[in-house]
C-alpha positions as CSV (number, residue, x, y, z in Angstrom):
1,X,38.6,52.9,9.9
2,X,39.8,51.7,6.4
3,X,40.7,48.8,7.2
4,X,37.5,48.1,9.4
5,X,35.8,49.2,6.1
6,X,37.7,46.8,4.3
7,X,36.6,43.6,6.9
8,X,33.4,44.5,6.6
9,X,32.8,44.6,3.2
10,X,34.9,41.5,3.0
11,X,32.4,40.0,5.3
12,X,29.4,41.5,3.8
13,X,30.6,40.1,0.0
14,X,30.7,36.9,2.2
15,X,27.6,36.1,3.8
16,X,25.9,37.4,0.5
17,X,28.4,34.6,-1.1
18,X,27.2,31.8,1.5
19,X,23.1,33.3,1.0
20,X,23.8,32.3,-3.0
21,X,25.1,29.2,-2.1
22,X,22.5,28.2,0.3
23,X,19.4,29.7,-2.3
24,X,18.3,26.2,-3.7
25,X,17.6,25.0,-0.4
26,X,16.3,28.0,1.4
27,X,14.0,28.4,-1.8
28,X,13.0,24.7,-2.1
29,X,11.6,24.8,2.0
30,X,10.0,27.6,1.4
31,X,8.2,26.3,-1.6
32,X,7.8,23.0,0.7
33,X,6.2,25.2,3.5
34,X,3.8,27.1,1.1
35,X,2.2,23.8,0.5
36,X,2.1,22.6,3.4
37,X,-0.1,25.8,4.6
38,X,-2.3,24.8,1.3
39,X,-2.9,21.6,2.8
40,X,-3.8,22.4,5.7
41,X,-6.0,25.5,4.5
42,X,-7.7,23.2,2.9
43,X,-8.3,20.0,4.6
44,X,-11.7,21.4,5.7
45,X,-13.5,20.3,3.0
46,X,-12.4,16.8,3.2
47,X,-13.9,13.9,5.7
48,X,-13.0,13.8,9.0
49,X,-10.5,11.0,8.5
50,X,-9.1,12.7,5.1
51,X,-8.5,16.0,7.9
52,X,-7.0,13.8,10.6
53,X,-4.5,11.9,8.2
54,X,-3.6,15.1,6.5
55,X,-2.8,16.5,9.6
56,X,-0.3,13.6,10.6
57,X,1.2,14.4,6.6
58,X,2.3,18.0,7.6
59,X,3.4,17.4,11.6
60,X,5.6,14.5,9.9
61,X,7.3,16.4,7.0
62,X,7.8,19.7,9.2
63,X,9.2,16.9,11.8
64,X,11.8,16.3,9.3
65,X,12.6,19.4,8.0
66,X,14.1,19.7,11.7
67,X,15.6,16.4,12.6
68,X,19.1,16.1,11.5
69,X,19.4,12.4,11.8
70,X,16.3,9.9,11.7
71,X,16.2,7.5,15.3
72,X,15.2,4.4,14.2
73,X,15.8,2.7,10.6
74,X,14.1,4.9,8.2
75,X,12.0,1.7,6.6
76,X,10.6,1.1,10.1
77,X,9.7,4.8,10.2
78,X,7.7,5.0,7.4
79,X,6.2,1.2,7.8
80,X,5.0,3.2,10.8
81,X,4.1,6.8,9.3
82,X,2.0,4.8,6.2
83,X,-0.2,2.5,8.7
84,X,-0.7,5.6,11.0
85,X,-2.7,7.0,7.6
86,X,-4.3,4.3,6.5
87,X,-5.0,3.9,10.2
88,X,-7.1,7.2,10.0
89,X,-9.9,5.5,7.7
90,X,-9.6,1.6,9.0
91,X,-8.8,2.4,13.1
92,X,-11.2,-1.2,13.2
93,X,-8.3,-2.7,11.3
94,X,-5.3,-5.0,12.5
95,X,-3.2,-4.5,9.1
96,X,-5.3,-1.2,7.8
97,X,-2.7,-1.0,4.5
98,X,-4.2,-4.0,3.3
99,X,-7.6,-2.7,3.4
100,X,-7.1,-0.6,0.0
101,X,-8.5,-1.9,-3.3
102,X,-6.5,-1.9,-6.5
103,X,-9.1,0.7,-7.9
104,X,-8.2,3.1,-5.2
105,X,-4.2,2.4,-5.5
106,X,-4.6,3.1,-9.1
107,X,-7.2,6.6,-9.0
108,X,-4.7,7.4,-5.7
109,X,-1.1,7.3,-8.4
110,X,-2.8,9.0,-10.9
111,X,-3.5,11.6,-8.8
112,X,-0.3,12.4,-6.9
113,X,1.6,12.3,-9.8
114,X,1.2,15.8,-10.6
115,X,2.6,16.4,-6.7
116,X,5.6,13.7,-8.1
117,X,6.3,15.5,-11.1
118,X,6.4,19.1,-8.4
119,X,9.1,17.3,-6.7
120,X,11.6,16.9,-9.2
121,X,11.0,20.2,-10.1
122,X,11.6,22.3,-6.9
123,X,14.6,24.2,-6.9
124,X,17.6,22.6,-5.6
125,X,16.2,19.2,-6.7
126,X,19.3,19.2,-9.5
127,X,22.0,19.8,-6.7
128,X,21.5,15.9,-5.1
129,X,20.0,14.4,-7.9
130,X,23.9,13.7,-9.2
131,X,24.6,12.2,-5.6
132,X,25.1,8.1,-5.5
133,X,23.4,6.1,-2.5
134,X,27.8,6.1,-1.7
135,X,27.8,9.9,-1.4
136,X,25.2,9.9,1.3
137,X,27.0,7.3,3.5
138,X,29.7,10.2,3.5
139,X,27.4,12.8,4.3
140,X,27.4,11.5,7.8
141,X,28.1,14.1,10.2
142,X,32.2,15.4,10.3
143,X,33.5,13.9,13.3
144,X,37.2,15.2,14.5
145,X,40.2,13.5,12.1
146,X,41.7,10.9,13.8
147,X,45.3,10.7,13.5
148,X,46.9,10.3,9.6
149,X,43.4,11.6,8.1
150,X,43.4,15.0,6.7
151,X,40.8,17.4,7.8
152,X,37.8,18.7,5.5
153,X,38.2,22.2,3.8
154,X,36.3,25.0,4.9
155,X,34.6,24.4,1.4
156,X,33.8,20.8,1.8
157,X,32.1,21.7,5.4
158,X,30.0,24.2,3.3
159,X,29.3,22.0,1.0
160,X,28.4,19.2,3.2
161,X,26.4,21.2,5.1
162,X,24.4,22.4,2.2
163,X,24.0,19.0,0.3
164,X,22.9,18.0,4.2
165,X,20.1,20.4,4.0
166,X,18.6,19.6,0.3
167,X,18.4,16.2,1.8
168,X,16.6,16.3,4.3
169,X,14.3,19.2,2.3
170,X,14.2,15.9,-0.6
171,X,13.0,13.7,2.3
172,X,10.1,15.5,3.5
173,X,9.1,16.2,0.6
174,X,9.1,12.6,-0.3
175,X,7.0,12.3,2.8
176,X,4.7,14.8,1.5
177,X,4.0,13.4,-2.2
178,X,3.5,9.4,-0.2
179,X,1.0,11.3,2.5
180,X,-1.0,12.9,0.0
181,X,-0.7,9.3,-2.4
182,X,-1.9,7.0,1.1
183,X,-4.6,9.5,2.1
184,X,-6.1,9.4,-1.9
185,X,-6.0,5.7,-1.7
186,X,-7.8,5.4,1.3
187,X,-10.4,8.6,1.4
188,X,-13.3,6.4,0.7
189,X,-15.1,6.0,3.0
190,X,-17.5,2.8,1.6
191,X,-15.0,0.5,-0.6
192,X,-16.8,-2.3,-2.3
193,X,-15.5,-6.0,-1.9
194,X,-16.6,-8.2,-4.5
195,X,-19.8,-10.2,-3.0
196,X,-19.4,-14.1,-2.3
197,X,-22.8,-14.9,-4.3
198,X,-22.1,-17.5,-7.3
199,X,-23.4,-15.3,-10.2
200,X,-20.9,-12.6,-9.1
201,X,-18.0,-14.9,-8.5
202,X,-18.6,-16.0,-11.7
203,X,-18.9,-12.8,-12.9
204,X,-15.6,-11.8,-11.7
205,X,-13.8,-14.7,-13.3
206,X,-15.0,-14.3,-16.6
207,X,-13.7,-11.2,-16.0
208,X,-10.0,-12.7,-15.0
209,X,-9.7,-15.4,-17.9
210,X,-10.0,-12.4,-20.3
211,X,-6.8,-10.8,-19.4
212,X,-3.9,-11.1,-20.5
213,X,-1.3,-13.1,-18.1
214,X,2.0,-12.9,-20.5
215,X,4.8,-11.4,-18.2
216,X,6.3,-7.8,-20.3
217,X,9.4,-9.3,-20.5
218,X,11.4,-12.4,-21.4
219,X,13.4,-12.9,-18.5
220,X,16.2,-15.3,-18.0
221,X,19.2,-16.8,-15.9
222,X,18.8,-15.5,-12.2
223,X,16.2,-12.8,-12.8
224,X,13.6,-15.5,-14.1
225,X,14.4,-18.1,-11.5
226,X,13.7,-15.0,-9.1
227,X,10.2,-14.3,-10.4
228,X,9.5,-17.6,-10.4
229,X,10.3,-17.9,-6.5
230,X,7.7,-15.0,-6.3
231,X,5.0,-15.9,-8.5
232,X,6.1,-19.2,-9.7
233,X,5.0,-22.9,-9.5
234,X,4.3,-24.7,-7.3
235,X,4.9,-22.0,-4.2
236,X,2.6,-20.0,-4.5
237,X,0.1,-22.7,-4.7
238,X,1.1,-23.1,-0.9
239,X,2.7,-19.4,-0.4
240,X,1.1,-16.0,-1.1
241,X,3.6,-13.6,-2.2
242,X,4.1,-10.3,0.6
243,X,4.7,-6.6,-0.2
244,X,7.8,-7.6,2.2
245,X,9.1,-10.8,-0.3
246,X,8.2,-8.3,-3.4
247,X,10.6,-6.1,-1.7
248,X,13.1,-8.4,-1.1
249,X,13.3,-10.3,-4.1
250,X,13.9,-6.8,-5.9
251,X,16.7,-6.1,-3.6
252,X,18.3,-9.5,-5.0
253,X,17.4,-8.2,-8.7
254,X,18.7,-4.5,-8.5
255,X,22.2,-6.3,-7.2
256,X,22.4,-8.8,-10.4
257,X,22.0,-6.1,-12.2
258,X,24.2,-3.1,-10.6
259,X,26.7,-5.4,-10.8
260,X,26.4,-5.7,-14.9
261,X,26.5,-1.8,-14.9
262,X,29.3,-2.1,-12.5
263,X,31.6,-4.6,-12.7
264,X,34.4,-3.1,-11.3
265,X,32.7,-1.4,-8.3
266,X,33.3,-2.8,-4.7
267,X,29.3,-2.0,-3.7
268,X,28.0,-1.7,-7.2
269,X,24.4,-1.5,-5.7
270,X,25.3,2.2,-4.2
271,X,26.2,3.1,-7.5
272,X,22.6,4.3,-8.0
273,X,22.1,8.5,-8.2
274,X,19.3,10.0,-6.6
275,X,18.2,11.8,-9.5
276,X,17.6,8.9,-11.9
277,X,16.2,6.9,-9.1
278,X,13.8,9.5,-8.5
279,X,12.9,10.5,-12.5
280,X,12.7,6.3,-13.2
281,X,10.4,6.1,-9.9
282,X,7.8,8.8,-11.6
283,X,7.4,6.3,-15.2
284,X,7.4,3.2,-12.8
285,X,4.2,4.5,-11.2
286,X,2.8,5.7,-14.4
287,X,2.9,2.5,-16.1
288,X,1.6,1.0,-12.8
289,X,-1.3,3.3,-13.2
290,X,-1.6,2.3,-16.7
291,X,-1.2,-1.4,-17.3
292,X,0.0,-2.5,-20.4
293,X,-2.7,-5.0,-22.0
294,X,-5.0,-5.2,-18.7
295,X,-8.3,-3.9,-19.4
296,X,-9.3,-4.3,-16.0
297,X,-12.8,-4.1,-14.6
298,X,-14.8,-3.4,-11.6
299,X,-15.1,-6.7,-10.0
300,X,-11.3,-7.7,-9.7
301,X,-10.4,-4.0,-9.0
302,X,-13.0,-4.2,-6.1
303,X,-11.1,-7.1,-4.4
304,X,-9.7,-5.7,-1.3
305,X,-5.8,-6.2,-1.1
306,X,-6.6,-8.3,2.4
307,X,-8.8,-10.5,0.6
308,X,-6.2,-11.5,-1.9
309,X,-3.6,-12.1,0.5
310,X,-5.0,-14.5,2.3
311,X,-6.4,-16.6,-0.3
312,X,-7.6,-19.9,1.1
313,X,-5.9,-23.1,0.7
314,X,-7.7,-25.8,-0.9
315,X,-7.4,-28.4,2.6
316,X,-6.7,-31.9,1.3
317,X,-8.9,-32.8,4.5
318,X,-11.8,-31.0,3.4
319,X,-11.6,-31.2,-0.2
320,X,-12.5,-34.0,-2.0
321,X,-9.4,-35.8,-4.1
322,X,-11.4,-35.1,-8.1
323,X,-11.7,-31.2,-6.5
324,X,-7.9,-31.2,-6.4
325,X,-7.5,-33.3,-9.3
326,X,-9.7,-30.4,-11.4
327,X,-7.7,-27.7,-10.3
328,X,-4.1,-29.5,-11.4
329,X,-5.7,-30.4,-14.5
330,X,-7.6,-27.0,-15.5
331,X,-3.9,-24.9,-14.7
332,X,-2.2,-27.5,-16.5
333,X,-4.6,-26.7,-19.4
334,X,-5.8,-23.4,-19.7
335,X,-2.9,-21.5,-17.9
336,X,-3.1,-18.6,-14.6
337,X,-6.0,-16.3,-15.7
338,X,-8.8,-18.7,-17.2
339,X,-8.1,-22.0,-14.8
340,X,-10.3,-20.5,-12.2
341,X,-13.2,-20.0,-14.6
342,X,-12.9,-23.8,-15.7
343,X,-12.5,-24.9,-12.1
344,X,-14.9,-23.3,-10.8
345,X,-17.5,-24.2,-14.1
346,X,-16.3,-28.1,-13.9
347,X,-16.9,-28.3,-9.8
348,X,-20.4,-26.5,-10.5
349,X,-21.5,-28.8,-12.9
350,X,-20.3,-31.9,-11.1
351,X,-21.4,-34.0,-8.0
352,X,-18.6,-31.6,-6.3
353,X,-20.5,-28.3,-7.0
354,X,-20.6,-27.8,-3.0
355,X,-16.8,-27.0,-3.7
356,X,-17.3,-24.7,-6.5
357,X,-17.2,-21.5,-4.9
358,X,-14.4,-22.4,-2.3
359,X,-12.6,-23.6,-5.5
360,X,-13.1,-21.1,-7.8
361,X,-12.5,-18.1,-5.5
362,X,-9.4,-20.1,-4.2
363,X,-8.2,-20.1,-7.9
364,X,-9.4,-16.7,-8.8
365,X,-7.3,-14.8,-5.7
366,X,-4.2,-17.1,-6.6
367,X,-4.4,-15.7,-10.3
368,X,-4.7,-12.5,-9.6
369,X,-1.5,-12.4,-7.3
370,X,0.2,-14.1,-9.7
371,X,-0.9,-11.3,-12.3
372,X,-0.8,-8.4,-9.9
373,X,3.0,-9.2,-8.7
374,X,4.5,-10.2,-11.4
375,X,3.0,-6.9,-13.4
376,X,4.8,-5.3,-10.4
377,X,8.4,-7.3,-10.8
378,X,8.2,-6.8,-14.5
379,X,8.1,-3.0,-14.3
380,X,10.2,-3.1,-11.6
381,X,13.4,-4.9,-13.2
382,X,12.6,-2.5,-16.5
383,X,13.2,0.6,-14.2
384,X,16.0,-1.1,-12.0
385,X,17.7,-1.4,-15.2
386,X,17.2,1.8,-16.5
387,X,18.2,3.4,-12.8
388,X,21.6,1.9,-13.3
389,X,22.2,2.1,-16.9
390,X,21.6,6.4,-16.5
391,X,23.8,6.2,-13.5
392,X,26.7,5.5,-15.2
393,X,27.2,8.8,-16.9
């Protein structure tokens, strides 16, 4: 009997041993599921869209909360799980995403930031924010050792297991705070597009060559030459830049610069921890609510993101020759932000002022992606470098 005694308290000491162990993450799902239940308690008050989309945010997270390993490439799955949202409000729509408005992407960060700022607070959030993009490669599921390799300790199962679970609790709850962000963006159900009449186009630019196109930093070497293949001449005179090339061309930054911070690493770019990737994410989007000397105004934050991605090209079979000439000229002059003002006020006044409004809007969208995206790079290379330069301690 003693000894029975004696194995169960042993036992008893140890399941109370693994419950403290496992109390971030049981704590942080539990605080995950409570506002879940808000959001849906609540979703009655909202349009009938706003209710549909929210529903798709809480299937989703508790859909991760019990997968153990995502099917498909997780940028593919949330490609998907964003357009399904946006689909909610724009089901008319072949690209839905694309029918936001900078007004509603900025209201829509301001708001979930205090859903952000919830996230790096939940309990457990400290226990992976010290893991690297490397430590989650070897969080892969333990298969049996092979011959020669040594076999994980109970401990390191344990571990594994748990740093397993606050993962996957971290990813819905990413999934929560970008549902909640998309469904703000896009609860609106009448978004206004700036009108094609001339006094409003003109309006609108007036608007533009106020602003103030200097980039935030001074870039050089590699990173420059990288902007510039975004938002540089002469491409994106024939080009638009894509959310996709954005994407991609800050891939190709974040490695130039993990390898500065880590010269001696093999994959420098999985030197990045969770936690400062997280914490630098919040001020990104805080400043990208907030933009540093862009006092910007209804008409240009009106302009649905569709609209300025597919800014029309100024045909050299429909334009005439002094058109074109103008609009070399007027950049050449006056710079990004007031050439399609002066464009569009020299075509107006000329023989050509058929043109104007073709030109001038032609000019206006291609300035605006020009300040838009590279507002977006420049922030985004301050914050890359910040990511890696807290990573190292």
């Amino acid at each position: 009997m003693e000894l029975l005694s004696i194995v169960l308290i042993v036992l008893l000491l140890g399941l109370q041993g693994l419950l403290f162990f496992f109390r971030h993450n049981t704590l942080w799902r539990k605080s995950l599921e409570r506002d879940l239940d808000d959001l849906l308690d609540h979703r009655e008050t909202r349009s009938p869209q706003a209710r549909k989309a929210l529903g798709i945010v809480a299937a989703t997270c508790r859909t991760v909360l019990k997968t153990r390993r995502p099917g498909d490439d997780p940028q593919k799955i949330l490609a998907r799980y964003l357009e399904s949202l946006a689909g909610c409000f724009h089901p008319e729509s072949r690209e839905p995403l694309l029918e936001a408005t900078p007004a509603r992407i900025l209201q829509g960060i301001e708001g979930a930031l205090p859903d952000y700022e919830r996230l790096l607070n939940r309990p457990g959030f400290a226990n992976v924010a010290r893991l690297s993009l490397a430590d989650l490669e070897g969080l892969l599921p333990f298969s049996s050792a092979s011959a020669g390799e040594t076999r994980p300790s109970l401990f390191k199962k344990i571990l594994h297991v748990r740093s397993l679970g606050l993962l996957r609790t971290l990813a819905a709850d990413m999934v929560l705070v970008l549902g909640c962000l998309t469904v703000a963006i896009f609860d609106d159900l009448a978004p206004v597009e700036a009108a094609r009449e001339d006094d409003d186009l003109e309006e609108t630019l007036r608007e533009l060559s106020g602003l103030d196109e200097r980039p935030l930093s001074d870039w050089t070497g590699e990173i420059q030459r990288l902007r510039n293949s975004l938002v540089g001449l002469p491409g994106i005179l024939v080009n638009e830049p894509t959310p996709s090339a954005m994407l991609e061309t800050l891939v190709q930054v974040a490695k130039l610069v993990a390898a500065t911070h880590f010269p001696r690493s093999d994959r420098p770019l999985d030197q990045a921890r969770i936690g400062p990737l997280l914490e630098r994410g919040r001020i990104f989007l805080v400043a990208l609510s907030n933009p540093e000397g862009m006092t910007l105004k209804r008409k240009i934050l009106s302009i649905r993101l569709s609209t300025l991605l597919r800014a029309r090209s100024l045909d050299r079979a429909v334009v005439p020759r002094p058109v074109r000439d103008m609009a070399e000229k007027a950049l050449k002059n006056f710079g990004w932000l007031k050439w399609p003002l002066r464009l569009y006020l020299a075509a107006s006044h000329s023989v050509f002022f058929k043109f104007a409004a073709d030109a001038g809007w032609y000019a206006g969208r291609k300035a605006l992606l020009v300040l838009f995206f590279g507002r977006f790079f420049d922030l985004a290379v301050r914050e890359i470098d910040q990511v890696y330069r807290l990573s190292r301690g």
